[in-house]
N, C-alpha and C positions, 0 to 999 in steps of 0.2 A: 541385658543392661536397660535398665527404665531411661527415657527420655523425658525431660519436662513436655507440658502442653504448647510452651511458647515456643519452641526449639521444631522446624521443618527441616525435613532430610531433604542432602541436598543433590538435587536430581540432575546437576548438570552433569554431560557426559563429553568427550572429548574424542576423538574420531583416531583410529589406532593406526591410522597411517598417517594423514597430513596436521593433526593432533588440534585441527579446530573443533570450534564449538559445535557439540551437536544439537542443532533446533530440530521442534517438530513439525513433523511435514505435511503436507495437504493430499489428503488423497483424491481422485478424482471424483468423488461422490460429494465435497465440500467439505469430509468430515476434518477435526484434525486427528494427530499420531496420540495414542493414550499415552502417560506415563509407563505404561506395562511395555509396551510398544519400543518407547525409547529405551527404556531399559537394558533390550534385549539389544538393541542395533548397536554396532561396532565400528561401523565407517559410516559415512558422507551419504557414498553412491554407490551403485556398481562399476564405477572407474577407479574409487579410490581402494574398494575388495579387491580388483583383480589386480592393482599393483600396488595390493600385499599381500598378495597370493604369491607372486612372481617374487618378489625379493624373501620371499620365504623360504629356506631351504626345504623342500621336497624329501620328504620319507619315502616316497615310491622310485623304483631303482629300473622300471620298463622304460627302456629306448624311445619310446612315443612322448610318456611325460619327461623326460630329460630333455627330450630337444625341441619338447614344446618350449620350455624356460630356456633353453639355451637360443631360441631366436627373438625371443621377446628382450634378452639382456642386451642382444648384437645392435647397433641401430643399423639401418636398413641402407644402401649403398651397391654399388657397384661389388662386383666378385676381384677378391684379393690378388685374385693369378692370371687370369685374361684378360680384366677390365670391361667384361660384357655387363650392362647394367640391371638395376632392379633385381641382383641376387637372389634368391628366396632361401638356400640352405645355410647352415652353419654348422662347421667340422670343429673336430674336437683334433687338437693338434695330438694331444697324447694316448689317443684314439680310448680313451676312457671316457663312456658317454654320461658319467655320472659327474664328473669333473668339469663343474659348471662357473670356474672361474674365468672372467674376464682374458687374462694374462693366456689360457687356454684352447680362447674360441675365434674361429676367422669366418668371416663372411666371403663365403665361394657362391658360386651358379653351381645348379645341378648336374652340368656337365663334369665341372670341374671334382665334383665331390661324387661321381661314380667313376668317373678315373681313380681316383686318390683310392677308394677301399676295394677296386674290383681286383681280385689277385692276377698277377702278371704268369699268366698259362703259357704253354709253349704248346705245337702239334706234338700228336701222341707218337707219329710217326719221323719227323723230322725234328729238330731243334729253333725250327721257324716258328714268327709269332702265330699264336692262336686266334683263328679267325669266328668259324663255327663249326659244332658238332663236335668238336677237340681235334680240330685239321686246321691246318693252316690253308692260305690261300690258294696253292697251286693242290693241293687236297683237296680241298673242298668243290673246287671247281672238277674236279676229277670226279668224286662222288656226286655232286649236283647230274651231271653232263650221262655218266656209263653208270653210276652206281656203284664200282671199285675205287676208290680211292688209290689202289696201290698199279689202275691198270695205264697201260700206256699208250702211247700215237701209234697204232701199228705201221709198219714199216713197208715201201715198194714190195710186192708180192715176187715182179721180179728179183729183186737184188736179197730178198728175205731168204734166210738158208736154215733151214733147223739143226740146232746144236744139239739134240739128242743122236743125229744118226749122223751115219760116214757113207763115203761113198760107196764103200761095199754095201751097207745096209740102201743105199737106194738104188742100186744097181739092181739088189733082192727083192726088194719092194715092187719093180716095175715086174723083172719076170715072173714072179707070182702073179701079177693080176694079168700081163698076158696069155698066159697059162688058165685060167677062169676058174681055177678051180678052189680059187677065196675069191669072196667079197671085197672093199677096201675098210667096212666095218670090222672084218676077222684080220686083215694086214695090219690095222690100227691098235686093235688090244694086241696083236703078236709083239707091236715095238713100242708100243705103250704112247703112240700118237694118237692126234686126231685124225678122222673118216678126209678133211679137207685138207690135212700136209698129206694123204696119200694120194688124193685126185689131183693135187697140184704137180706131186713126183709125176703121175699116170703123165699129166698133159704136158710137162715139160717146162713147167713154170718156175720150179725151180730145179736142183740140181741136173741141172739142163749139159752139163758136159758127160753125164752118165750115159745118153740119149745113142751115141754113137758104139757105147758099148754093150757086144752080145749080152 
């Protein structure tokens, strides 16, 4: 399209967020902004880019840029459920982090919001809440303490009876090792105990009412 001579293109530009006028600007060398310059610029500042950046909806679908936008929408306040202040996070009610409406988004504290998506575990072994390691707390202290989780308080050595054997079986037990002719190692694999339930039968620590029979 030919243009007359007298006819200038007209250079003003209008700033694509707060939609004032864009003037040119000084750079710090004294020079000003070229026409080429203005041309190309879109906004004001870098205040008026980044918040239309933010009210842009976002192509990019990663967790990091969603809830970057999703805290810059929130304004900034105490946390919605404790009340502890200067919140820093913001949940997504409908735990879709791409769902960056208003109506969607609460301002919690960090506590509040590793509560809200940490799954509600139970011990592996009991139906008790999960503490650590996948145990609950009387677990866990078990494992911490012996290392078995599943072991327990062992009980008066006196009043302790082994439930694998009867009293015929430690009545047998003692005369074999008076007799010397086993170990209380070879008495132990015979009834499938330990070396220390047979030195305790030996001394009478436990099944102590045997003690009077030949």
């Amino acid at each position: 399209m030919n243009m007359s001579s007298s006819e200038e293109p007209d250079l003003r530009r209008f700033c694509g967020h707060c939609k004032a006028l864009l003037c040119e600007r000084r750079w710090r060398n004294g020079k000003l902004e070229s026409p080429a310059q203005l041309r190309r610029r879109k906004y004001c500042d870098r205040k008026c880019s980044s918040q239309a950046c933010d009210a842009k909806p976002s192509l990019s679908r990663l967790p990091s840029t969603t809830h970057h936008h999703a805290r810059k929408l929130v304004p900034p306040g105490p946390c919605a459920r404790c009340g502890r202040p200067n919140a820093i996070d913001v949940h997504h009610r409908d735990r879709d982090h791409t769902n960056n409406s208003l109506d969607n988004l609460e301002r919690i504290c960090r506590k509040c919001h590793i509560a809200e998506h940490r799954a509600k575990r139970i011990c592996i072994l009991c139906d008790a809440p999960h503490r650590c390691r996948g145990y609950c707390s009387m677990h866990y202290r078990r494992f911490k303490t012996w290392g078995d989780p599943l072991i327990r308080k062992r009980a008066d050595p006196a009043k302790r009876v082994s439930t694998k054997l009867t009293m015929i079986d430690a009545v047998e037990i003692r005369r074999l090792y008076v007799q010397g002719r086993k170990t209380q190692k070879d008495i132990g694999r015979m009834y499938g105990i330990h070396q220390v339930t047979v030195s305790e039968i030996v001394l009478g620590k436990i099944w102590r009412s045997t003690i009077s029979q030949p």
